[in-house]
LONU-980232 format. One record per atom (N, C-alpha, C): residue number from 1; residue in three letters; x, z, y. Coordinates in nm, 2 decimals. Example, Ala and Ser with C-alpha at 12.3 -4.5 7.8 and 13.67 -1.06 7.14 Angstrom:
// residues 2
VEXLUM,1,ALA,1.32,0.78,-0.57
VEXLUM,1,ALA,1.23,0.78,-0.45
VEXLUM,1,ALA,1.32,0.78,-0.33
VEXLUM,2,SER,1.28,0.71,-0.22
VEXLUM,2,SER,1.37,0.71,-0.11
VEXLUM,2,SER,1.29,0.79,0.00
// end
This chain:
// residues 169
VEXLUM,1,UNK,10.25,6.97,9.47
VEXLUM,1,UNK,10.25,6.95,9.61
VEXLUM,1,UNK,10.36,6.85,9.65
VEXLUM,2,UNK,10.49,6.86,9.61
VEXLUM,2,UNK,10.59,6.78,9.61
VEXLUM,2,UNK,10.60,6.63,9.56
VEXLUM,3,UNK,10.52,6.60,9.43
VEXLUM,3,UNK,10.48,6.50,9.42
VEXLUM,3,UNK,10.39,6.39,9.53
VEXLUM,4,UNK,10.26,6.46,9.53
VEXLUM,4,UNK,10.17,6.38,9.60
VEXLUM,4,UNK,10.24,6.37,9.77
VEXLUM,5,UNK,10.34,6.44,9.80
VEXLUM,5,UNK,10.45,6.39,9.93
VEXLUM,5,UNK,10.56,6.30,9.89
VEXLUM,6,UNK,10.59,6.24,9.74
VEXLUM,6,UNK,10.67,6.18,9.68
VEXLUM,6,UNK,10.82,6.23,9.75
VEXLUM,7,UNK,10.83,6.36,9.74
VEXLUM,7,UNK,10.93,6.44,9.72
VEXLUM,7,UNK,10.98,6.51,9.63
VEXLUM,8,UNK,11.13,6.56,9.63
VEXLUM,8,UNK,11.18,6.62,9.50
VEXLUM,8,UNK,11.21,6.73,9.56
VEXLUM,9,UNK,11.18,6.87,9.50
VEXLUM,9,UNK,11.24,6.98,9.60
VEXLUM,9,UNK,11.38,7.01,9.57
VEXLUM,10,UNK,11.47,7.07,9.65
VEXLUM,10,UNK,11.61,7.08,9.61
VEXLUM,10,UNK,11.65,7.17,9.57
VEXLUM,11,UNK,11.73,7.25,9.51
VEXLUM,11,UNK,11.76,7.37,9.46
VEXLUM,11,UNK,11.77,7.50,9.59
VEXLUM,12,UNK,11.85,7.40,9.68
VEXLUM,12,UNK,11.85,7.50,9.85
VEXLUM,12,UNK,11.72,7.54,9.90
VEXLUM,13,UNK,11.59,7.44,9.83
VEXLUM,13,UNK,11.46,7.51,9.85
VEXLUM,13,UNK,11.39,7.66,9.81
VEXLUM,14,UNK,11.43,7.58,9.65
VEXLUM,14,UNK,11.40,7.69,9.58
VEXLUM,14,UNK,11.48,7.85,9.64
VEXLUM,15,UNK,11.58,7.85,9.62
VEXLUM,15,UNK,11.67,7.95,9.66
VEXLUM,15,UNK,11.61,8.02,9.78
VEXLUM,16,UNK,11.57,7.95,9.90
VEXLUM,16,UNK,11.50,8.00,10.01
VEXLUM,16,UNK,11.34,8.04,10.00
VEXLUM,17,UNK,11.29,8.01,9.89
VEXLUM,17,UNK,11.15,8.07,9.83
VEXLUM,17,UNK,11.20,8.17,9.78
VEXLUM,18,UNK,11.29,8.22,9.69
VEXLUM,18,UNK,11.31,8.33,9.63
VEXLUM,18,UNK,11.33,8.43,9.72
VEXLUM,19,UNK,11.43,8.39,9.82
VEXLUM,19,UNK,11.48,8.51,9.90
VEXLUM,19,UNK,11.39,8.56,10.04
VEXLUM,20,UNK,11.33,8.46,10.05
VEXLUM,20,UNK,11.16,8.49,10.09
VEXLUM,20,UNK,11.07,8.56,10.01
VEXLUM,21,UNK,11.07,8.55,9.92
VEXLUM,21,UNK,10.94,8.64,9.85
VEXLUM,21,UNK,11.07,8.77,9.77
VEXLUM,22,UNK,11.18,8.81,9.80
VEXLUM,22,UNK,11.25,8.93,9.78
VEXLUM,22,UNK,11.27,9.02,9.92
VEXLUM,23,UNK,11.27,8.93,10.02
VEXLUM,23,UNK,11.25,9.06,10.16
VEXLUM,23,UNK,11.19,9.15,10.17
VEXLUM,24,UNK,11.00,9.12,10.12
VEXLUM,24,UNK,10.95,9.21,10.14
VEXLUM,24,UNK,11.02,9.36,10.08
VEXLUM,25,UNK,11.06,9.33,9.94
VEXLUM,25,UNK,11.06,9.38,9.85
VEXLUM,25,UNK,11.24,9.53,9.85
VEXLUM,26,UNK,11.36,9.41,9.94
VEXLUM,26,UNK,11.46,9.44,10.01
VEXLUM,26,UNK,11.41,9.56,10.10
VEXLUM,27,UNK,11.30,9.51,10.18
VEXLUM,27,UNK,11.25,9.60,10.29
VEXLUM,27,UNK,11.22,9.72,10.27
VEXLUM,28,UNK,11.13,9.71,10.16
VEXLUM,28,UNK,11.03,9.84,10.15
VEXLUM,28,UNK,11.14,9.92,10.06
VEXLUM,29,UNK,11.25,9.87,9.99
VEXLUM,29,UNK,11.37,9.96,9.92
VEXLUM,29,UNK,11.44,10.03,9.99
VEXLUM,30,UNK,11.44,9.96,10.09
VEXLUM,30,UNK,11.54,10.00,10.23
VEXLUM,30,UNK,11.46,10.12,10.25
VEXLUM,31,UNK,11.33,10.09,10.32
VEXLUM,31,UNK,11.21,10.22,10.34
VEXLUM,31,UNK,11.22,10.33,10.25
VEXLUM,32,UNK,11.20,10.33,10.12
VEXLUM,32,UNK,11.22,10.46,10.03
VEXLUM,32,UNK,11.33,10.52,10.06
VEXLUM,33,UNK,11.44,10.44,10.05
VEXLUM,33,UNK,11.59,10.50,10.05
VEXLUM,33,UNK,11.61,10.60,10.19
VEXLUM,34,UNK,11.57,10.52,10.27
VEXLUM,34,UNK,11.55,10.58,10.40
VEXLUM,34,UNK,11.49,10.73,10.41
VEXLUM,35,UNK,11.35,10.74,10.36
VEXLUM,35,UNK,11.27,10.82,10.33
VEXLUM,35,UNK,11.33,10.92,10.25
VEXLUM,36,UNK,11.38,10.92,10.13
VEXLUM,36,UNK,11.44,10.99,10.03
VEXLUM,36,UNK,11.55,11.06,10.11
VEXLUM,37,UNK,11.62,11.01,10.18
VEXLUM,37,UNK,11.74,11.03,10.24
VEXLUM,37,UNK,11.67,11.13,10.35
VEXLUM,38,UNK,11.58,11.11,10.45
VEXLUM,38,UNK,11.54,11.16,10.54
VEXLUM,38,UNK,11.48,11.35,10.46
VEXLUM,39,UNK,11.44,11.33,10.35
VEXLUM,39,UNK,11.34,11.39,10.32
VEXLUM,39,UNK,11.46,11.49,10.24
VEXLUM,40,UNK,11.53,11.47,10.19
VEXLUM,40,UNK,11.65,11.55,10.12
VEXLUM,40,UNK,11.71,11.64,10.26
VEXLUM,41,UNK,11.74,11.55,10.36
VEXLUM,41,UNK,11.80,11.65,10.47
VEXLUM,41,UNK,11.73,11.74,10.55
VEXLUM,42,UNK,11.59,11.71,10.56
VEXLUM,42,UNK,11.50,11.82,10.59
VEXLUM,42,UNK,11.45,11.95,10.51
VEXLUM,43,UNK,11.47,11.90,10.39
VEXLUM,43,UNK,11.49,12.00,10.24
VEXLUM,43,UNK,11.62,12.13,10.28
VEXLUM,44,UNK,11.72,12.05,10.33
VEXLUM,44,UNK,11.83,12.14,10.30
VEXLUM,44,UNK,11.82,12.24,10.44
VEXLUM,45,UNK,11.77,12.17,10.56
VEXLUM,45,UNK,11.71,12.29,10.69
VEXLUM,45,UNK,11.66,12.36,10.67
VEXLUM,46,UNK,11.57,12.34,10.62
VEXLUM,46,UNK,11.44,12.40,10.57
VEXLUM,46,UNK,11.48,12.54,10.51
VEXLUM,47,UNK,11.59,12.54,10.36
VEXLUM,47,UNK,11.67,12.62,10.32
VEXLUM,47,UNK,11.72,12.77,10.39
VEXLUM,48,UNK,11.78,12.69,10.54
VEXLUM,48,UNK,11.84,12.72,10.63
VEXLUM,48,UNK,11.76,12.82,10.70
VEXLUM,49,UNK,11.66,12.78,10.76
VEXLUM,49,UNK,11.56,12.85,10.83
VEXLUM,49,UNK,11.49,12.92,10.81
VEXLUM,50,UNK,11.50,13.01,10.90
VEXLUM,50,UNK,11.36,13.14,10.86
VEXLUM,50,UNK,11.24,13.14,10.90
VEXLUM,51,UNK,11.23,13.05,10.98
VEXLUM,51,UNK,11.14,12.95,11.07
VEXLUM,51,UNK,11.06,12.92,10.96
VEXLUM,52,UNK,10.90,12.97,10.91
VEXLUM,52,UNK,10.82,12.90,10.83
VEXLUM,52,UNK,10.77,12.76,10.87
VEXLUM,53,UNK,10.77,12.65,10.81
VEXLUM,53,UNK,10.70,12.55,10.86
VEXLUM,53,UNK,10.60,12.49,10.77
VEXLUM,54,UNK,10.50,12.49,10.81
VEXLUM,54,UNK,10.37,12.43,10.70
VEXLUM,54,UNK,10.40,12.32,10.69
VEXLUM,55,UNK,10.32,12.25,10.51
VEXLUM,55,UNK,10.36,12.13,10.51
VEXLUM,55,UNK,10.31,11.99,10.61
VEXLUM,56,UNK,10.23,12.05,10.68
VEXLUM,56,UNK,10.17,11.92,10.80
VEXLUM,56,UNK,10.27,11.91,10.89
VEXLUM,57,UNK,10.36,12.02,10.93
VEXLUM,57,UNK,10.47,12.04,11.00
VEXLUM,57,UNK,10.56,11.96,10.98
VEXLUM,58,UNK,10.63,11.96,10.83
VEXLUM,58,UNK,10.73,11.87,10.75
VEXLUM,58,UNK,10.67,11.75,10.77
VEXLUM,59,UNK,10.57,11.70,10.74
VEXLUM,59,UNK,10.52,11.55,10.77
VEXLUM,59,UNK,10.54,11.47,10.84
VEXLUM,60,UNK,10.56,11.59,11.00
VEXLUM,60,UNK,10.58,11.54,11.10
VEXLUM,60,UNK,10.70,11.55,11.16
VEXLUM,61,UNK,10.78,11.63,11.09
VEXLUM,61,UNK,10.92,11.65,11.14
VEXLUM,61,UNK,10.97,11.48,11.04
VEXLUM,62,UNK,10.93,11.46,10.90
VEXLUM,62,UNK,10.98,11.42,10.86
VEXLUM,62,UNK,10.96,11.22,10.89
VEXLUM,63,UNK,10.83,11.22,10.93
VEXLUM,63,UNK,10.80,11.12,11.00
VEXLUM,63,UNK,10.92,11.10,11.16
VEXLUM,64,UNK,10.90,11.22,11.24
VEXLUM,64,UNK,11.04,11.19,11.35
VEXLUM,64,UNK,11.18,11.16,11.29
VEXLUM,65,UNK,11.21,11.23,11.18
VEXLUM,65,UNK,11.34,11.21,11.16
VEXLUM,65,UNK,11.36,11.00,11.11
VEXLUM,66,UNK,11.23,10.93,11.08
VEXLUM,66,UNK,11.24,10.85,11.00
VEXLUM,66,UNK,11.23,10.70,11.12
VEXLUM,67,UNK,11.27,10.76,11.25
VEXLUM,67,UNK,11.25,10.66,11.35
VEXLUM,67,UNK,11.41,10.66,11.45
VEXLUM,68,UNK,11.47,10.52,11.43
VEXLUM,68,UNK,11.63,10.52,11.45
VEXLUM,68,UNK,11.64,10.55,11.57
VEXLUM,69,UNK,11.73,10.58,11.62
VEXLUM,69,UNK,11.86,10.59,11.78
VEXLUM,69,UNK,11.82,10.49,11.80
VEXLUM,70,UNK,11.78,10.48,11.95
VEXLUM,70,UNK,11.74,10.36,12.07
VEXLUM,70,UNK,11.62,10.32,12.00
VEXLUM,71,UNK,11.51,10.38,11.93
VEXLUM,71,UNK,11.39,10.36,11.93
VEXLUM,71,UNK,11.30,10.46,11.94
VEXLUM,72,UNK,11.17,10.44,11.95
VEXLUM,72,UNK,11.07,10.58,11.97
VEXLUM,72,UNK,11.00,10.51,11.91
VEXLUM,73,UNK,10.85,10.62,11.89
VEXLUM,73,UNK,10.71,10.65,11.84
VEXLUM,73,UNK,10.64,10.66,11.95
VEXLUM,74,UNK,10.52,10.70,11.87
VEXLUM,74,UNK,10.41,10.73,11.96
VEXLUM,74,UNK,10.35,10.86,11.87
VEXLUM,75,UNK,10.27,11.00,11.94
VEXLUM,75,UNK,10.21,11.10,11.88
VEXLUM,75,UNK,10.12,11.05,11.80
VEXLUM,76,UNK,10.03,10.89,11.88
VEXLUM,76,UNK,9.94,10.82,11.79
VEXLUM,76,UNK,9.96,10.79,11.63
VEXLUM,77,UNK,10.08,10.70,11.67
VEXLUM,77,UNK,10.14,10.65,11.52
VEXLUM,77,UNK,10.19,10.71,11.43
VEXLUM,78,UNK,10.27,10.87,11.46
VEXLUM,78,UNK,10.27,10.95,11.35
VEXLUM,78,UNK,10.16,11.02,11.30
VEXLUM,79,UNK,10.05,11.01,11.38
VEXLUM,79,UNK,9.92,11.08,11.33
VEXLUM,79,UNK,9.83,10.97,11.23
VEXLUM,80,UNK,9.88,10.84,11.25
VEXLUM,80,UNK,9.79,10.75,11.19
VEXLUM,80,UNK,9.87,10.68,11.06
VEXLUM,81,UNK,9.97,10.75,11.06
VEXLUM,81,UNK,10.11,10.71,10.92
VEXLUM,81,UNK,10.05,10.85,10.84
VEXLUM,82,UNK,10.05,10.95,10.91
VEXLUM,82,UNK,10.01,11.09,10.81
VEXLUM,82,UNK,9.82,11.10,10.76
VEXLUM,83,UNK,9.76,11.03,10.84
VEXLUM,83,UNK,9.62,10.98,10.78
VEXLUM,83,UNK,9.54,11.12,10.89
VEXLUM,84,UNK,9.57,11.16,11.03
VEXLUM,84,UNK,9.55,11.25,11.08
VEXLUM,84,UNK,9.47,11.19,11.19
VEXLUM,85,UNK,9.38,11.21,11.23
VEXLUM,85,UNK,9.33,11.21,11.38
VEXLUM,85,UNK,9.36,11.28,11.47
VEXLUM,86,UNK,9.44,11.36,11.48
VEXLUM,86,UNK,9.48,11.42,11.64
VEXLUM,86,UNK,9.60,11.38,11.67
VEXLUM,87,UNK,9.65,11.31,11.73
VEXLUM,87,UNK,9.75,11.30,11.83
VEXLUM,87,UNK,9.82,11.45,11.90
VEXLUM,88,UNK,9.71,11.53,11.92
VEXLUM,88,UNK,9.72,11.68,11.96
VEXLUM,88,UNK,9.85,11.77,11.88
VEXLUM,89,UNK,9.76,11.75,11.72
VEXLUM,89,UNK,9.81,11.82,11.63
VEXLUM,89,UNK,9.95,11.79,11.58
VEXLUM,90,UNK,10.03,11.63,11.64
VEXLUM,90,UNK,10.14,11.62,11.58
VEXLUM,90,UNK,10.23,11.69,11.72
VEXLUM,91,UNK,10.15,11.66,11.81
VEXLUM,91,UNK,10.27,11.70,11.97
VEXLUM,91,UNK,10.27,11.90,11.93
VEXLUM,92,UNK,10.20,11.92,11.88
VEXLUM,92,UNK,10.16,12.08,11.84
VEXLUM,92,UNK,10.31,12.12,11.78
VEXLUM,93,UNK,10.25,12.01,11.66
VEXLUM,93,UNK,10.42,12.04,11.52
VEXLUM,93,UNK,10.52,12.04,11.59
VEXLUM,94,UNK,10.54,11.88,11.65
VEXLUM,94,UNK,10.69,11.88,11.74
VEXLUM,94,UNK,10.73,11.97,11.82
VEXLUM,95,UNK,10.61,12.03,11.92
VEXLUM,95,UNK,10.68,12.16,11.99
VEXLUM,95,UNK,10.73,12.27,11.95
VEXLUM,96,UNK,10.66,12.30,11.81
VEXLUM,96,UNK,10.77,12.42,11.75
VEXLUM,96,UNK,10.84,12.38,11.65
VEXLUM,97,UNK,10.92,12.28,11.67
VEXLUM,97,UNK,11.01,12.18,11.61
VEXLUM,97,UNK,11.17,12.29,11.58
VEXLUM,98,UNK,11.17,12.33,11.46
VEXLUM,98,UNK,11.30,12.45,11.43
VEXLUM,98,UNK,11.41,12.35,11.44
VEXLUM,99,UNK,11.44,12.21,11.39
VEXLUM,99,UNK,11.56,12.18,11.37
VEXLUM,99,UNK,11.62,12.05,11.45
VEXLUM,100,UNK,11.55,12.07,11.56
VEXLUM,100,UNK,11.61,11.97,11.66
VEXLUM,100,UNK,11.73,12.03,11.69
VEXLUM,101,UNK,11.82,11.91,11.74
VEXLUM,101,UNK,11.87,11.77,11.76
VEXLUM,101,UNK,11.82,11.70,11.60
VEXLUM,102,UNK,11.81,11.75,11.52
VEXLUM,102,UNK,11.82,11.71,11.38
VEXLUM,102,UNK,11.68,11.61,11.34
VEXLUM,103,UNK,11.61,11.65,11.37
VEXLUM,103,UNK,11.50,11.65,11.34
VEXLUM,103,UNK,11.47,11.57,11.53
VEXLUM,104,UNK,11.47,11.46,11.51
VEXLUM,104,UNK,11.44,11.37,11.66
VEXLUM,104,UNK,11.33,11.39,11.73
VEXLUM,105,UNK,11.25,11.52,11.78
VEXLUM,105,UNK,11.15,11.51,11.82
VEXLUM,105,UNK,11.16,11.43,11.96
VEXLUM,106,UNK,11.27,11.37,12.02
VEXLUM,106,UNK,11.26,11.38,12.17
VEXLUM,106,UNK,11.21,11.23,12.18
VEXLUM,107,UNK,11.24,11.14,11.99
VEXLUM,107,UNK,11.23,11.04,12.01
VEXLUM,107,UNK,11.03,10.97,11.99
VEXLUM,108,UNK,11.00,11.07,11.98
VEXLUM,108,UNK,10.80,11.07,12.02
VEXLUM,108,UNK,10.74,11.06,12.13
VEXLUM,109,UNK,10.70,10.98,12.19
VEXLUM,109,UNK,10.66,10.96,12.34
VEXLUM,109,UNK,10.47,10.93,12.32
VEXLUM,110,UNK,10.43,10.95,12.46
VEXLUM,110,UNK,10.26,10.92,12.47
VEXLUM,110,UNK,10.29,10.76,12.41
VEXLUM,111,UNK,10.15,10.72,12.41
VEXLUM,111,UNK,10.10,10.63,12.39
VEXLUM,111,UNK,10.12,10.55,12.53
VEXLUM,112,UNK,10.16,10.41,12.53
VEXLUM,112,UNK,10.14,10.36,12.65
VEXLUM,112,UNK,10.33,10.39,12.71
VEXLUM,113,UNK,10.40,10.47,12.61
VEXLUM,113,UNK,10.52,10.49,12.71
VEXLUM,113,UNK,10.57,10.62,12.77
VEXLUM,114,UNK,10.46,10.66,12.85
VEXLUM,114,UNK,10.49,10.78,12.92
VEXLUM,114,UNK,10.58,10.88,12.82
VEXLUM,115,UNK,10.68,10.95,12.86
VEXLUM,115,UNK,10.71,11.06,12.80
VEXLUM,115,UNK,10.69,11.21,12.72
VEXLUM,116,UNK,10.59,11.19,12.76
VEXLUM,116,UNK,10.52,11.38,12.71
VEXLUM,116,UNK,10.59,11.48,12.73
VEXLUM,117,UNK,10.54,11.57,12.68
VEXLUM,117,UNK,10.66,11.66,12.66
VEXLUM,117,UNK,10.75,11.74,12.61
VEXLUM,118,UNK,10.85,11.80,12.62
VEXLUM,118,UNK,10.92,11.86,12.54
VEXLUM,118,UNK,10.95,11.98,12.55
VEXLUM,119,UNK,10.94,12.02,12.44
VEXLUM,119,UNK,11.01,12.16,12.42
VEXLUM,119,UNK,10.88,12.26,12.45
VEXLUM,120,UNK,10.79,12.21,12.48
VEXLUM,120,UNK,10.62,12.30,12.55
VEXLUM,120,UNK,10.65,12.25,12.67
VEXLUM,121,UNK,10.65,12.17,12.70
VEXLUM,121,UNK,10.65,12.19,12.90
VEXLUM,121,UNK,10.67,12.05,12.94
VEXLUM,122,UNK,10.59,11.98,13.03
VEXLUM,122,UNK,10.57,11.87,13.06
VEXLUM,122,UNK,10.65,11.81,13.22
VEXLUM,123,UNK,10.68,11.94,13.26
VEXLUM,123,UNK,10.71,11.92,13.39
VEXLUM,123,UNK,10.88,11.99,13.36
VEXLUM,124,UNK,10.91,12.00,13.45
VEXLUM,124,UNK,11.07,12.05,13.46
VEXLUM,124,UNK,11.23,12.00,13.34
VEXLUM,125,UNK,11.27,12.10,13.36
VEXLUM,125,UNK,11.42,12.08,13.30
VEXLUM,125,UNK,11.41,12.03,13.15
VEXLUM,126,UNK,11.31,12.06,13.06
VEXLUM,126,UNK,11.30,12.03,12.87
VEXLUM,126,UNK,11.29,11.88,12.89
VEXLUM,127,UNK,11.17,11.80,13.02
VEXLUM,127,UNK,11.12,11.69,12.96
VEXLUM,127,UNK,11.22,11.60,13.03
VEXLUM,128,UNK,11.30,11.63,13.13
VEXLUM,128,UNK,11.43,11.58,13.22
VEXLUM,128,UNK,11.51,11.51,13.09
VEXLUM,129,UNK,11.54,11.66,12.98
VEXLUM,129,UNK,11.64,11.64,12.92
VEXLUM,129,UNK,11.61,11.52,12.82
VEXLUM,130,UNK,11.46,11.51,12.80
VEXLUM,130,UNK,11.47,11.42,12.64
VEXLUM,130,UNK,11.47,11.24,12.74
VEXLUM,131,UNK,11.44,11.27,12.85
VEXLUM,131,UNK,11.46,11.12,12.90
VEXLUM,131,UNK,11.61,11.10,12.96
VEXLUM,132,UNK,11.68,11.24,12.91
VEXLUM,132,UNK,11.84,11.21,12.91
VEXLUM,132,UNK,11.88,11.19,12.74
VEXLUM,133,UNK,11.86,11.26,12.69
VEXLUM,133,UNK,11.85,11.22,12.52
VEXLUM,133,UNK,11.82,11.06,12.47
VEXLUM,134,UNK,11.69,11.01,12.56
VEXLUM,134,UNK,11.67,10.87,12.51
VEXLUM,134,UNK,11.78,10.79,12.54
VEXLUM,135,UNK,11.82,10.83,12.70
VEXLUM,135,UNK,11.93,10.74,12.77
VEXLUM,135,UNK,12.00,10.71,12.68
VEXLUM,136,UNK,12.08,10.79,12.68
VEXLUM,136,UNK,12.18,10.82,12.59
VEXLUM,136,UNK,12.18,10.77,12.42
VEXLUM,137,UNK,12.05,10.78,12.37
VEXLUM,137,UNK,12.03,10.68,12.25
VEXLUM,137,UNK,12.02,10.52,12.31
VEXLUM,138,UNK,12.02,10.48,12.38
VEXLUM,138,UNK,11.98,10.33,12.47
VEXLUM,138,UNK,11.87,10.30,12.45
VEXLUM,139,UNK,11.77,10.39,12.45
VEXLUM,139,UNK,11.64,10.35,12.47
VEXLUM,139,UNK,11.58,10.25,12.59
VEXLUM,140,UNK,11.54,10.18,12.62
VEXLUM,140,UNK,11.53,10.11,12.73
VEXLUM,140,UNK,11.41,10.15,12.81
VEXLUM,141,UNK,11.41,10.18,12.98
VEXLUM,141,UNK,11.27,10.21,13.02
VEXLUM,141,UNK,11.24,10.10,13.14
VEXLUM,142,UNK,11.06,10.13,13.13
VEXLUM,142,UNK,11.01,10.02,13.21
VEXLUM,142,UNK,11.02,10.01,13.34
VEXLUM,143,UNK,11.03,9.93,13.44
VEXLUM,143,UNK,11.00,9.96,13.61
VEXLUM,143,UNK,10.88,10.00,13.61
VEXLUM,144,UNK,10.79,10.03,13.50
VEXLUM,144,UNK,10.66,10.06,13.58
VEXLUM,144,UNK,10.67,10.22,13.54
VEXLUM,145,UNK,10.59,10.29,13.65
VEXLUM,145,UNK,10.59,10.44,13.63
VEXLUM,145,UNK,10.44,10.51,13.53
VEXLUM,146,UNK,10.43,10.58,13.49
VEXLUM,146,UNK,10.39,10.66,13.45
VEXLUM,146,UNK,10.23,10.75,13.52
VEXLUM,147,UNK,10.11,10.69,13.49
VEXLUM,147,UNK,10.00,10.71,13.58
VEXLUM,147,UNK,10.02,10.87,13.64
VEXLUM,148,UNK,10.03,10.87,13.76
VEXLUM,148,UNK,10.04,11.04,13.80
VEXLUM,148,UNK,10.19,11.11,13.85
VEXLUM,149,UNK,10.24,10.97,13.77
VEXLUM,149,UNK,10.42,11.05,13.76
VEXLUM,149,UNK,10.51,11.00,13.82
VEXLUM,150,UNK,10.58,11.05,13.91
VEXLUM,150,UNK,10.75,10.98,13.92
VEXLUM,150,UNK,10.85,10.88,13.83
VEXLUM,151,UNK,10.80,10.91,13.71
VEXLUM,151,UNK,10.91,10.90,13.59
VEXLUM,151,UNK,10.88,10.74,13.57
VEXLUM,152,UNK,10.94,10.69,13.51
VEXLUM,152,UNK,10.92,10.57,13.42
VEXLUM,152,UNK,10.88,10.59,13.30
VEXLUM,153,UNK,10.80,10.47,13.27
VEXLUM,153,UNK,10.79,10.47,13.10
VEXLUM,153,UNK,10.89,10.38,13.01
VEXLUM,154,UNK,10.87,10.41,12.89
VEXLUM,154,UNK,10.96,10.39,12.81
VEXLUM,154,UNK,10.90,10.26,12.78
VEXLUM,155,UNK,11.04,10.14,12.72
VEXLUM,155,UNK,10.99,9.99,12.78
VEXLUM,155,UNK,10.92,9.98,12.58
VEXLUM,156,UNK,10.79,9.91,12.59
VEXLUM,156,UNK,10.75,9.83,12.48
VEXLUM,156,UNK,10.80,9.82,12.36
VEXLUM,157,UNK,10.92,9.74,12.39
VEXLUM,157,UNK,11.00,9.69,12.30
VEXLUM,157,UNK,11.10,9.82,12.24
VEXLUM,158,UNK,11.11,9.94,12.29
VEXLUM,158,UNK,11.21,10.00,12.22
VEXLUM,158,UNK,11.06,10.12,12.11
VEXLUM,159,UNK,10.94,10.08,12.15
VEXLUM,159,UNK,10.81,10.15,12.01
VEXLUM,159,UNK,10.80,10.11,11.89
VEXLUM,160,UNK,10.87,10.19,11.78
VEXLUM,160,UNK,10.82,10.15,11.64
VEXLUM,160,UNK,10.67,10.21,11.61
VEXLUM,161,UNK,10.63,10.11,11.50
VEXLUM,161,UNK,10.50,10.20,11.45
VEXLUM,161,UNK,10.54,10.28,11.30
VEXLUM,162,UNK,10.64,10.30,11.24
VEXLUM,162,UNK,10.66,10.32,11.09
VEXLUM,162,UNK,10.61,10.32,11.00
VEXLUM,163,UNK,10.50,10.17,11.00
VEXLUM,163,UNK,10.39,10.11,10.92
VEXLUM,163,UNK,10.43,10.10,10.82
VEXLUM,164,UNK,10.53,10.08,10.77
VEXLUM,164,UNK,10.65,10.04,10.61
VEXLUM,164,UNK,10.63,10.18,10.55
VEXLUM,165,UNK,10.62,10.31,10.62
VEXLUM,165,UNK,10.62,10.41,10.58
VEXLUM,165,UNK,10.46,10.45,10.54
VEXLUM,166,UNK,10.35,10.38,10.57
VEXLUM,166,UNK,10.20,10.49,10.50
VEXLUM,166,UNK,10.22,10.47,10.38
VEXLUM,167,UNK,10.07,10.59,10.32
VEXLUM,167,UNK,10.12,10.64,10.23
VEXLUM,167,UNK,10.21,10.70,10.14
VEXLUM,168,UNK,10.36,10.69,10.24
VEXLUM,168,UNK,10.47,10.77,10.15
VEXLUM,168,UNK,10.50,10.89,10.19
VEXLUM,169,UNK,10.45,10.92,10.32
VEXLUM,169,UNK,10.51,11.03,10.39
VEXLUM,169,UNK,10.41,11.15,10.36
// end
C-alpha cells in the first residue's frame, strides 16, 4: 500500500497500528476483570444471606452490579445481555433484590429513560429515593418529562448497554 503512495511508513505508524489492534483486546480484559471482580462479591452475599436467590436472579443482580456510578441500564438491555425476553422478568429479580445498596438496582431505569420502579412501587417514597440515589451518583437527567409523569427522565448519555459483557454473564 505504502509503496504504490511512494511512501515509507514510520515506526510511529507502526506503533499506532499495534496499539490499535490491542484496545480491543485491553478492553474486553478490563470486562472480565470487571466481571470476575463483580461476580466474586456477589458470591460472598450470597454466603451472607438467607435470602434464596435463583440463578436468573444472580444474572441479574450480577449484570446491575456490572454498570458504574453516574451511569444506568435499561430492564431491556439486561434482558438482552442474559439472552431473555422479558424486560418483566428482570424488573421482577431487581424487586426482590436481597443486597442493595450493594448490588445497584436503582441504577436500571425504563427504556426511553423514565425511571421505573423501586423497591415494588412506582409511585411514592422508594422511587423518590432511587432518583435521589442517581443524583447523588451524577447521573444526569433530561428537561423532558416522562409520558404520564411529573418526573424527568434520565438524560441518553448517562445509558450503558453492557454489550462487552454477552455471553459472559
Amino acid at each position: 500500500f505504502f509503496a504504490t503512495l511512494g511512501l515509507i511508513p514510520t515506526f510511529g505508524y507502526f506503533r499506532a497500528r499495534l496499539a490499535m489492534a490491542q484496545e480491543p483486546q485491553l478492553q474486553a480484559s478490563e470486562s472480565i476483570s470487571r466481571l470476575r471482580q463483580c461476580s466474586h462479591e456477589l458470591e460472598i452475599l450470597s454466603r451472607k444471606c438467607s435470602t434464596p436467590v435463583t440463578k436468573f436472579q444472580r444474572r441479574v443482580y450480577l449484570a446491575a452490579m456490572l454498570v458504574p456510578a453516574g451511569k444506568v441500564t435499561t430492564y431491556q438491555h439486561i434482558a438482552r445481555l442474559l439472552g431473555c425476553n422479558s424486560s418483566q422478568a428482570v424488573g421482577q429479580a431487581l424487586k426482590r433484590n436481597p443486597f442493595a445498596p450493594t448490588v445497584p438496582c436503582h441504577r436500571v431505569v425504563r427504556t426511553g429513560g423514565c425511571l421505573g420502579g423501586f423497591g415494588g412501587e412506582t409511585v411514592g417514597e422508594k422511587p423518590a429515593k432511587k432518583r435521589k440515589l442517581l443524583n447523588e451518583e451524577g447521573v444526569s437527567f433530561a428537561d423532558s418529562k416522562c409520558p404520564g409523569k411529573s418526573v424527568q427522565s434520565v438524560n441518553t448519555s448517562s445509558v450503558v448497554a453492557l454489550g462487552e459483557y454477552r455471553g459472559l454473564v
